[in-house]
Every structure is written in C-alpha cells, then in structure tokens.
PyMOL Python script that loads the backbone (N, CA, C, O; Angstrom):
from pymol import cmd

cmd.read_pdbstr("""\
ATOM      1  N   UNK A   1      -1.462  29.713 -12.390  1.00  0.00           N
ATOM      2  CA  UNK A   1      -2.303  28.969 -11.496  1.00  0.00           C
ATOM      3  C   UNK A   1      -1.999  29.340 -10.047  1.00  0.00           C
ATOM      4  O   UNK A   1      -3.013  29.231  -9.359  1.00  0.00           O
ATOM      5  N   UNK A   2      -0.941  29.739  -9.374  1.00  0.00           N
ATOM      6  CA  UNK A   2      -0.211  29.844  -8.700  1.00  0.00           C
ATOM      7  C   UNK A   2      -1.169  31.285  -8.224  1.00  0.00           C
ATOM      8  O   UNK A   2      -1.609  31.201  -7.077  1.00  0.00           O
ATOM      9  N   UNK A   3      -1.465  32.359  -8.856  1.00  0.00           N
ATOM     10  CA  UNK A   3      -1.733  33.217  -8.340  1.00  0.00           C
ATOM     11  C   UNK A   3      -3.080  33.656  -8.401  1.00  0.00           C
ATOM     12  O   UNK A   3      -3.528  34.675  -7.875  1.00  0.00           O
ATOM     13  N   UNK A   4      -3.836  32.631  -9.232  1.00  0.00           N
ATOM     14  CA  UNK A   4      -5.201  32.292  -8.957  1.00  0.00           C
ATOM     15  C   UNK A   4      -5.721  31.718  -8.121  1.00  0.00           C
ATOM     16  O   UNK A   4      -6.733  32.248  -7.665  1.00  0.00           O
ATOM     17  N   UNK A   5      -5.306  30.466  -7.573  1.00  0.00           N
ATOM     18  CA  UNK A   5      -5.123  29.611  -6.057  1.00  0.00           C
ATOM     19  C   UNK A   5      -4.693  30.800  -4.723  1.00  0.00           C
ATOM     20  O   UNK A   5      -5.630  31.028  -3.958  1.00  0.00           O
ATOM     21  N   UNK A   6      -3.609  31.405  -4.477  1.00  0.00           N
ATOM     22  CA  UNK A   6      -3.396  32.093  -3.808  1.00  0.00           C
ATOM     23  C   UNK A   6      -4.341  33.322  -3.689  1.00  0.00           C
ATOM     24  O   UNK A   6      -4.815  33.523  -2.570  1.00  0.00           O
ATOM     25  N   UNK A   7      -4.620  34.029  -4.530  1.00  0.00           N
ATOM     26  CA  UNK A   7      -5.385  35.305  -4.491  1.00  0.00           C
ATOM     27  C   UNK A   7      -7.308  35.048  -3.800  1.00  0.00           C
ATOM     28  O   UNK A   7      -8.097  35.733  -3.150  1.00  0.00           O
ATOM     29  N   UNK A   8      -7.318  33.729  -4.409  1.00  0.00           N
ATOM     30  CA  UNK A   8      -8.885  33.065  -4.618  1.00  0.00           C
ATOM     31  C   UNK A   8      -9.145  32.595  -2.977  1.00  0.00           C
ATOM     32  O   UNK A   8     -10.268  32.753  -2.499  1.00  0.00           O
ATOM     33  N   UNK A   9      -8.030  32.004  -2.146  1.00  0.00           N
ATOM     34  CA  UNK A   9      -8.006  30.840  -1.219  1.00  0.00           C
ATOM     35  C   UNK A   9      -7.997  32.166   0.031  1.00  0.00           C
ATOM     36  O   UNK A   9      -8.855  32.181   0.914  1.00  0.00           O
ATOM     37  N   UNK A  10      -6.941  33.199  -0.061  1.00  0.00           N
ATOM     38  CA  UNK A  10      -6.796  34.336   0.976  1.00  0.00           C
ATOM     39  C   UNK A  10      -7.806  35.021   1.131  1.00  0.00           C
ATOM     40  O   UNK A  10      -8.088  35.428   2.258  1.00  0.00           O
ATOM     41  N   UNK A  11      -8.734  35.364  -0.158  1.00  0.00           N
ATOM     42  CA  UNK A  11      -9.910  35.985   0.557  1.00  0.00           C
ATOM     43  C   UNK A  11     -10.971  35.084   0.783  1.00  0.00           C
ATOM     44  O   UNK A  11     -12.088  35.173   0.274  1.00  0.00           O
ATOM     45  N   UNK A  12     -10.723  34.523   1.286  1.00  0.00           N
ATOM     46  CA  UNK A  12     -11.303  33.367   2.234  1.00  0.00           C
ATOM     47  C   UNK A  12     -10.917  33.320   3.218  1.00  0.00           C
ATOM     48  O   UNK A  12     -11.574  32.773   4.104  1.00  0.00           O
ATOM     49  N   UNK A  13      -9.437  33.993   3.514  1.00  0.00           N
ATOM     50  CA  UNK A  13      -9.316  33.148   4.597  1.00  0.00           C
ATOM     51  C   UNK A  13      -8.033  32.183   5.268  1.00  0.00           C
ATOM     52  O   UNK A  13      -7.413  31.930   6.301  1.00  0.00           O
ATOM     53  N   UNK A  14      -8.181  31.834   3.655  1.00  0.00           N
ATOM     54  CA  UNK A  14      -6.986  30.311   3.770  1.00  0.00           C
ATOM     55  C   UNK A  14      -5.526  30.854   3.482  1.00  0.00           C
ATOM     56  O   UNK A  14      -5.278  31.664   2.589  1.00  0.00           O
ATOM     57  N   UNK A  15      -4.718  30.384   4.227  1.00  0.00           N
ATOM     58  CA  UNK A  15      -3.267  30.677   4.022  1.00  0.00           C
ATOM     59  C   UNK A  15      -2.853  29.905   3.200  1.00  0.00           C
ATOM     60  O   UNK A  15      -3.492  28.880   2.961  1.00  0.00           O
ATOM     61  N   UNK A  16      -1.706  30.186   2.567  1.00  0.00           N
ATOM     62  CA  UNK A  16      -1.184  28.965   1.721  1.00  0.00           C
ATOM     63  C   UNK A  16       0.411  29.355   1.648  1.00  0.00           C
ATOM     64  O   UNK A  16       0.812  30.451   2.040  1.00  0.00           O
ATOM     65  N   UNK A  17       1.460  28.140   0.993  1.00  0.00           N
ATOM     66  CA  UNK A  17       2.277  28.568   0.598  1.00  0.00           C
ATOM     67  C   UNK A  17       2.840  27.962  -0.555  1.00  0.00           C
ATOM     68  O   UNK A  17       2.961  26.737  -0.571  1.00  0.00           O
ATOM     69  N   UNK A  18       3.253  28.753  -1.666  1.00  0.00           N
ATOM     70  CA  UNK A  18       3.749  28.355  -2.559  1.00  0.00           C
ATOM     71  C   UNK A  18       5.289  28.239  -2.906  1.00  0.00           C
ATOM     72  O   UNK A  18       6.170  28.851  -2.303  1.00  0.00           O
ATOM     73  N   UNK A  19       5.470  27.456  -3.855  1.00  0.00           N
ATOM     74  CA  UNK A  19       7.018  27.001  -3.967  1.00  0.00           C
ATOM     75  C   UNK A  19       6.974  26.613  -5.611  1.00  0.00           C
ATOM     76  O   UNK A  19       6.042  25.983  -6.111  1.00  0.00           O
ATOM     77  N   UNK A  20       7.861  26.981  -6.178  1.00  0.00           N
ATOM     78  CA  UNK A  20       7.893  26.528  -7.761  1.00  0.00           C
ATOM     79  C   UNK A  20       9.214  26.305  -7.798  1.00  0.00           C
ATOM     80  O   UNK A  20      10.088  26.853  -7.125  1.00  0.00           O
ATOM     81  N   UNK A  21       9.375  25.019  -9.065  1.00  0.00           N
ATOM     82  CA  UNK A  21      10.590  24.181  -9.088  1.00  0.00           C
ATOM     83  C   UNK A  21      10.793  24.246 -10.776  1.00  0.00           C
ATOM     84  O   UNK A  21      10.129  23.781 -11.702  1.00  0.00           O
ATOM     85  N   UNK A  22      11.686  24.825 -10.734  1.00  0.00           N
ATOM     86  CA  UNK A  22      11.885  24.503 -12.319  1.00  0.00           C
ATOM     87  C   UNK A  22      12.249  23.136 -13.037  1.00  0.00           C
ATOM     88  O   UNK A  22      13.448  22.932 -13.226  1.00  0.00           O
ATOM     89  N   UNK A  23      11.461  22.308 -13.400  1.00  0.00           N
ATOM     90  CA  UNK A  23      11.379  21.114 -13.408  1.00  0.00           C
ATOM     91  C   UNK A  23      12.865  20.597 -14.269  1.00  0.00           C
ATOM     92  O   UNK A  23      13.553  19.656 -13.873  1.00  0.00           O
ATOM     93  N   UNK A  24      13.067  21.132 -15.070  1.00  0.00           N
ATOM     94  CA  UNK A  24      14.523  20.963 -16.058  1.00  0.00           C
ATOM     95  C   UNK A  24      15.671  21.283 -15.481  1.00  0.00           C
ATOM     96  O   UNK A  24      16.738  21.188 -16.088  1.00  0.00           O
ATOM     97  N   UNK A  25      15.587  21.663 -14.354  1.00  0.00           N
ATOM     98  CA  UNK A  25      16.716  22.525 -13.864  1.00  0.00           C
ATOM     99  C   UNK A  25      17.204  21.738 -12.116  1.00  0.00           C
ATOM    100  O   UNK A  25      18.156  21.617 -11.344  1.00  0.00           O
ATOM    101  N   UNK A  26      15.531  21.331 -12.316  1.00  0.00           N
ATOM    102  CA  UNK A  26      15.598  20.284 -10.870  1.00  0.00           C
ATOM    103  C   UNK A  26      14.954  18.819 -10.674  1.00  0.00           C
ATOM    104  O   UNK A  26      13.994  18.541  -9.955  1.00  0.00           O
ATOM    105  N   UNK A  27      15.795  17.846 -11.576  1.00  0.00           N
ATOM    106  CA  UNK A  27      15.048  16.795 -11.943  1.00  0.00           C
ATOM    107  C   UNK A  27      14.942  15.563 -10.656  1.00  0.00           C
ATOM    108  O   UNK A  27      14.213  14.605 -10.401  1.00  0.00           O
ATOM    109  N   UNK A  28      16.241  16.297  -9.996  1.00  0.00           N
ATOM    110  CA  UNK A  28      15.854  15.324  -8.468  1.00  0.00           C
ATOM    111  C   UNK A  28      14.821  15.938  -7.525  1.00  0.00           C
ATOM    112  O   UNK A  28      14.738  15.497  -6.379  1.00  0.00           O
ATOM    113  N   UNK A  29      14.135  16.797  -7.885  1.00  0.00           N
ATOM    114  CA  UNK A  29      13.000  17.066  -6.995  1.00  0.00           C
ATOM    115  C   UNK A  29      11.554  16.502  -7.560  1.00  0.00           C
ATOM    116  O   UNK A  29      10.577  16.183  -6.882  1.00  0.00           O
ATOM    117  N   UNK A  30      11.683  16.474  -8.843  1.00  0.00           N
ATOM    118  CA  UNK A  30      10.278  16.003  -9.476  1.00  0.00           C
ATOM    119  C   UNK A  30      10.664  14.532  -9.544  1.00  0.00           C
ATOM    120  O   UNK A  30       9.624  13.878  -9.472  1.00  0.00           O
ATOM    121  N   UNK A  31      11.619  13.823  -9.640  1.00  0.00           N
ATOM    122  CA  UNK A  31      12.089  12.309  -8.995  1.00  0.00           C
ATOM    123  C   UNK A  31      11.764  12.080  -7.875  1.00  0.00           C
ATOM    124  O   UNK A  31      11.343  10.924  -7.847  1.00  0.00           O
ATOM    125  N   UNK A  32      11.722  12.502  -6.979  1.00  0.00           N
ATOM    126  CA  UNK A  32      11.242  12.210  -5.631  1.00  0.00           C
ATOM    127  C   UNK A  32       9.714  12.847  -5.622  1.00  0.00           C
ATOM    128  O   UNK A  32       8.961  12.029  -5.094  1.00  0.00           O
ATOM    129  N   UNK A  33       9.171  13.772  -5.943  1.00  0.00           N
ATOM    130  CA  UNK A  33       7.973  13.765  -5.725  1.00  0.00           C
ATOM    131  C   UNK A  33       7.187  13.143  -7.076  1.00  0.00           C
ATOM    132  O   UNK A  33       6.207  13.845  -7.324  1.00  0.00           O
ATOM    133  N   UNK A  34       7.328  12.081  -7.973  1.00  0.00           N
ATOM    134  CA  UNK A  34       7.177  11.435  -9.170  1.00  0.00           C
ATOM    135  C   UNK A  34       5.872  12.662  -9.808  1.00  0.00           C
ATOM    136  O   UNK A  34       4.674  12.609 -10.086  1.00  0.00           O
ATOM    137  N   UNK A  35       7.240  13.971  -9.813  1.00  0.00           N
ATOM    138  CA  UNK A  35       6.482  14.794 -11.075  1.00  0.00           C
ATOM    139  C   UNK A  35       6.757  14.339 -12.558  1.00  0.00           C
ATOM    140  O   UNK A  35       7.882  13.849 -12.656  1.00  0.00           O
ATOM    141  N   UNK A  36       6.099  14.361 -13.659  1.00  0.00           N
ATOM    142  CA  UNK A  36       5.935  13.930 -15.243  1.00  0.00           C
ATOM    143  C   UNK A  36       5.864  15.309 -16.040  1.00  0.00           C
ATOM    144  O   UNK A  36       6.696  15.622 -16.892  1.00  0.00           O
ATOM    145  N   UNK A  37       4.519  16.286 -15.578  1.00  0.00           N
ATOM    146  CA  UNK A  37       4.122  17.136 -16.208  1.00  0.00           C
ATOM    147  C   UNK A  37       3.670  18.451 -15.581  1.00  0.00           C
ATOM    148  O   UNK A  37       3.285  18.627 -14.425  1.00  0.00           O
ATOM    149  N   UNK A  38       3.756  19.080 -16.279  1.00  0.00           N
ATOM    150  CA  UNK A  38       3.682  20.380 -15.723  1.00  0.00           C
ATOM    151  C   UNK A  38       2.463  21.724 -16.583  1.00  0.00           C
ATOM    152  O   UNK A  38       2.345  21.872 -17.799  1.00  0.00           O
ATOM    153  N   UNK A  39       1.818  22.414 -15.636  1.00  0.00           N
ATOM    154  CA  UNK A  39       1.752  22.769 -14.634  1.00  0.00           C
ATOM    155  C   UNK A  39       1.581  21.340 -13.441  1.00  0.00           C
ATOM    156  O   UNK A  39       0.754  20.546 -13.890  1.00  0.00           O
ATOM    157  N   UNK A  40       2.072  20.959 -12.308  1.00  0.00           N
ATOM    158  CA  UNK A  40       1.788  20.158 -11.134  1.00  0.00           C
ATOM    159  C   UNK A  40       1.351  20.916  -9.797  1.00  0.00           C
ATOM    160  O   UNK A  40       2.282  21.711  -9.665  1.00  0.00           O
ATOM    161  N   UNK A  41       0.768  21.062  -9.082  1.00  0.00           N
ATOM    162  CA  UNK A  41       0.324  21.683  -7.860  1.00  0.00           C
ATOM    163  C   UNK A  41       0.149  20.121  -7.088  1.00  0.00           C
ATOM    164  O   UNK A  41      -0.794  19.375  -7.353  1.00  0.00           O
ATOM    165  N   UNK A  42       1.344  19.748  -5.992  1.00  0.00           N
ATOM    166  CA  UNK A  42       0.958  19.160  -4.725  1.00  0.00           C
ATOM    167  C   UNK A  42       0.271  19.744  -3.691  1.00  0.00           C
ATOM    168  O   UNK A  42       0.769  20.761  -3.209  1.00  0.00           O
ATOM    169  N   UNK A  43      -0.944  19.256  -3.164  1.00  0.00           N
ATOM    170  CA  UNK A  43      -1.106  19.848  -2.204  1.00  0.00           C
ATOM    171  C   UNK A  43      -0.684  19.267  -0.559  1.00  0.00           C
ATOM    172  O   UNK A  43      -1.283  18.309  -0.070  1.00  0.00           O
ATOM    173  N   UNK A  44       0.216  19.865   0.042  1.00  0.00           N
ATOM    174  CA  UNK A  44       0.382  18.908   1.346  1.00  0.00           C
ATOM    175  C   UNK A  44       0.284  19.013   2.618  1.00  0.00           C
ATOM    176  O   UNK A  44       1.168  19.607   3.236  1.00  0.00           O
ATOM    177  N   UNK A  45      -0.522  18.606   3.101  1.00  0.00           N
ATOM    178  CA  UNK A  45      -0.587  18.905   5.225  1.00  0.00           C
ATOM    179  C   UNK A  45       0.284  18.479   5.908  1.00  0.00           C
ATOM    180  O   UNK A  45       0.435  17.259   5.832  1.00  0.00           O
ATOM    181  N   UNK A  46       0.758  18.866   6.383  1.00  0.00           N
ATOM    182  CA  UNK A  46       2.067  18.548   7.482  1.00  0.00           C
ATOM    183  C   UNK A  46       3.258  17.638   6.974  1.00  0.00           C
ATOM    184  O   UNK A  46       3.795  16.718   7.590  1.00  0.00           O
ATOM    185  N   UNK A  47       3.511  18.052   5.856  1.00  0.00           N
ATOM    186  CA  UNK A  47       4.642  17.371   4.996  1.00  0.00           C
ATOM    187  C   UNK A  47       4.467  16.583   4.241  1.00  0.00           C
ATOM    188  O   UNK A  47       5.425  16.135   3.612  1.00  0.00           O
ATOM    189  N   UNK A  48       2.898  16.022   3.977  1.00  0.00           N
ATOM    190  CA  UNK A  48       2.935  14.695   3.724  1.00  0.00           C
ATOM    191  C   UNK A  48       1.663  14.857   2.681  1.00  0.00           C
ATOM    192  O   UNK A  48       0.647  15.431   3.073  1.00  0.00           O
ATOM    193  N   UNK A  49       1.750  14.350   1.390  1.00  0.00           N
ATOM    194  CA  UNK A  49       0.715  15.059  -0.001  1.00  0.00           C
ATOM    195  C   UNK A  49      -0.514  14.241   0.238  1.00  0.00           C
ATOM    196  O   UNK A  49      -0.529  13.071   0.620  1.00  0.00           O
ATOM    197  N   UNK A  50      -1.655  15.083  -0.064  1.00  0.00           N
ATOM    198  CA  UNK A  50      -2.776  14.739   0.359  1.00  0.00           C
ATOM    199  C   UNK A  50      -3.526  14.834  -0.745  1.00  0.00           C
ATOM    200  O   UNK A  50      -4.609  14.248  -0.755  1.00  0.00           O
ATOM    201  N   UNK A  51      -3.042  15.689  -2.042  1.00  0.00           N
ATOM    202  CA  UNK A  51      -3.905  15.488  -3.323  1.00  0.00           C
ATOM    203  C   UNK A  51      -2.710  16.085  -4.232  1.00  0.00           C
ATOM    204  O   UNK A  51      -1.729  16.673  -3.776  1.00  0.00           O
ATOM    205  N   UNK A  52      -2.959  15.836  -5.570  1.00  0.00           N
ATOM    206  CA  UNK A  52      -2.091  16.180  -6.326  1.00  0.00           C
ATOM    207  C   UNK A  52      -3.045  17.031  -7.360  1.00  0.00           C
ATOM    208  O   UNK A  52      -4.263  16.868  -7.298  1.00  0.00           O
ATOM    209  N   UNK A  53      -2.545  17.827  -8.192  1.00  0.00           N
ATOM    210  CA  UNK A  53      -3.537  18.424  -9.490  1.00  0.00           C
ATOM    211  C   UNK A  53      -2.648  18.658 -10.818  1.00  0.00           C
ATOM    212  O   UNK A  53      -1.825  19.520 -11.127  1.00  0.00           O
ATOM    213  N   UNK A  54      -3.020  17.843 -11.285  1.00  0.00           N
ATOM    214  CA  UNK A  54      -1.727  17.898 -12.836  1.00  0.00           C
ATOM    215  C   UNK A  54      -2.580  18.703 -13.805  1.00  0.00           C
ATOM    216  O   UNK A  54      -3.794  18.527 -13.897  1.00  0.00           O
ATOM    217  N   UNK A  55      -1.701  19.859 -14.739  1.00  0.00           N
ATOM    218  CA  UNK A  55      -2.493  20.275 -15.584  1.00  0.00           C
ATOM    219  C   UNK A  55      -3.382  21.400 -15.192  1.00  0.00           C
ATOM    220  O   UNK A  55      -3.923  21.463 -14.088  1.00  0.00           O
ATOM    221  N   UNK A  56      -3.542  22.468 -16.326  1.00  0.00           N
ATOM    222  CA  UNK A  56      -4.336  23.964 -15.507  1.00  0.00           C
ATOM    223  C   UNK A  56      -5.976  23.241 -15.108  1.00  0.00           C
ATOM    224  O   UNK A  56      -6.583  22.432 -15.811  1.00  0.00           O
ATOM    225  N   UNK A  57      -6.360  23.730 -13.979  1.00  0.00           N
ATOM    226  CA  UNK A  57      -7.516  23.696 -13.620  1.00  0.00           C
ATOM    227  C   UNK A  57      -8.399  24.991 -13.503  1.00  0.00           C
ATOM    228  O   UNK A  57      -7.882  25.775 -14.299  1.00  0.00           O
ATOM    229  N   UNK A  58      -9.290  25.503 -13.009  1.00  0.00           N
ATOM    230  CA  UNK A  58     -10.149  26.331 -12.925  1.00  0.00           C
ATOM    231  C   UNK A  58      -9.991  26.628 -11.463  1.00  0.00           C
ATOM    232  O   UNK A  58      -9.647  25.815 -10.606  1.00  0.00           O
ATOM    233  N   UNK A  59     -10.349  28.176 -11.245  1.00  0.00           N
ATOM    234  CA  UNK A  59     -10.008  28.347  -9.674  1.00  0.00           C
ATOM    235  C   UNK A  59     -11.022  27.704  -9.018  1.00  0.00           C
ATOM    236  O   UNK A  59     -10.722  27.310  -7.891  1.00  0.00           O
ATOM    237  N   UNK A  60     -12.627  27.387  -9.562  1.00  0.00           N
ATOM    238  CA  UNK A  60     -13.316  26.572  -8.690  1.00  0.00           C
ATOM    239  C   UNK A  60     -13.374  25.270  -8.357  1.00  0.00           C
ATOM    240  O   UNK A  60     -14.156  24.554  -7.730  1.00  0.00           O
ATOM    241  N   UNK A  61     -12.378  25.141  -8.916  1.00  0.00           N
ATOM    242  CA  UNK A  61     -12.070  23.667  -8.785  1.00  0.00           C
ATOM    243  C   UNK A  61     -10.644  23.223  -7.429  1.00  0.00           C
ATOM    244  O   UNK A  61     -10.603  22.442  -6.478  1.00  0.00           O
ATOM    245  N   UNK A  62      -9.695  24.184  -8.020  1.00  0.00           N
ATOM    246  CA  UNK A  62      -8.516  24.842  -7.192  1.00  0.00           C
ATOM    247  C   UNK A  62      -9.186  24.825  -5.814  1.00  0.00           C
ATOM    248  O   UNK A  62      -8.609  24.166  -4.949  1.00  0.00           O
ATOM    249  N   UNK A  63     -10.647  25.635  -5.389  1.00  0.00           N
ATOM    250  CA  UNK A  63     -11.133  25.886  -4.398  1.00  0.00           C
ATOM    251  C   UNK A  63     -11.508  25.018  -3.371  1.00  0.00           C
ATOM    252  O   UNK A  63     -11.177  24.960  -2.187  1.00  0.00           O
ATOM    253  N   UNK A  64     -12.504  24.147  -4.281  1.00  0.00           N
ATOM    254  CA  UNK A  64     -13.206  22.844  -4.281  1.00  0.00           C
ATOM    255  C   UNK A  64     -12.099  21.625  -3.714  1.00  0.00           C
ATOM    256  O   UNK A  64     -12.479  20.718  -2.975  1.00  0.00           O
ATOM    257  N   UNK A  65     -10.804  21.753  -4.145  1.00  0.00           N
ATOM    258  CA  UNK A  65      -9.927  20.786  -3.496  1.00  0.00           C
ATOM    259  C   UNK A  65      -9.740  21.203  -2.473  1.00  0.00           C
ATOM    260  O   UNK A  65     -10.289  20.659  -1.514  1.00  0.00           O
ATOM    261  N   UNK A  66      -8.958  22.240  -2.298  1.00  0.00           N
ATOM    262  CA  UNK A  66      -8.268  22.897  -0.936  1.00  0.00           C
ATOM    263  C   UNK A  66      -9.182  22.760   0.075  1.00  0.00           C
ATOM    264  O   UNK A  66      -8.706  22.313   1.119  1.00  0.00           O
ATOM    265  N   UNK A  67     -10.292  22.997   0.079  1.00  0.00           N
ATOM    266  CA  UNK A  67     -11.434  22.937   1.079  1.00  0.00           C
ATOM    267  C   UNK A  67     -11.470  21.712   1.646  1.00  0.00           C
ATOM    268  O   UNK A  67     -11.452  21.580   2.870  1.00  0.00           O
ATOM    269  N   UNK A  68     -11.538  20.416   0.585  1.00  0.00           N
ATOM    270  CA  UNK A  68     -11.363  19.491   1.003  1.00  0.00           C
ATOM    271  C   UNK A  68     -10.689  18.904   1.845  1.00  0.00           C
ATOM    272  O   UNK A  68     -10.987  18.046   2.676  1.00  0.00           O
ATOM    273  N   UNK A  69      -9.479  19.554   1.520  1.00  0.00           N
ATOM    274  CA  UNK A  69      -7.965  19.067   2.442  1.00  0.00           C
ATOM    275  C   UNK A  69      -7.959  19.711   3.743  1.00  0.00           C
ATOM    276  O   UNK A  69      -7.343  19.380   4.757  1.00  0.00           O
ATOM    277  N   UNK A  70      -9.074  21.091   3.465  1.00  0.00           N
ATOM    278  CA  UNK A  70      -8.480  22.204   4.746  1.00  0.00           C
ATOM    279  C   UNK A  70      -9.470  21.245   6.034  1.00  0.00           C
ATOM    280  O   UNK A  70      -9.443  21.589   7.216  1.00  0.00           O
TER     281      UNK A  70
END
""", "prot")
cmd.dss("prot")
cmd.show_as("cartoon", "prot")
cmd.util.cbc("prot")
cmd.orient("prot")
C-alpha cells in the first residue's frame, strides 16, 4: 500500500512521507497511536492525525483521502 500511495500521490505532485512500524516488535507505538490491525495508514498534518485507513484500500481511494486532507 505504501508504494501505491507514494508512487500514485508524487505524480501529482504530492509529497509524502512514509514510516512503517513493525507492530509486534513495537507495541508501544501502536498503544499510543490505538493501532489493532494491520495494514494501518495514519494520515497526519502537522503532527496531529487527520484520518486514519485500516485495512488494504484501492489507490483511488488512497487518492480521494489525501486530497482531502491536502
């Protein structure tokens, strides 16, 4: 998902940055951001989460959010 979002969003235009957490390996990070399941994509503006997307989505959909937020 990660490189469908990224590849899809840049030729557009849109910058992004990604970060992956190995959820088993880092359970105080998905504790504080109350991750459950995975795939998870937060999306966040200036530190602070503005939509969440649990579960694979479709890149037009992927698109369809980000736009929103951008």
């Amino acid at each position: 998902m990660e490189r469908n979002l990224s590849t899809r969003l840049a030729a557009e235009g849109i910058n992004i940055c990604c970060y992956k957490v190995n959820g088993m390996a880092c359970e105080d990070i998905c504790m504080e951001h109350s991750i459950s399941g995975f795939p998870s994509v937060l999306i966040l503006k200036e530190g602070i989460e503005v939509n969440r997307i649990l579960g694979v989505t479709s890149g037009r959909n992927l698109r369809h959010i980000y736009k929103k937020v951008k």
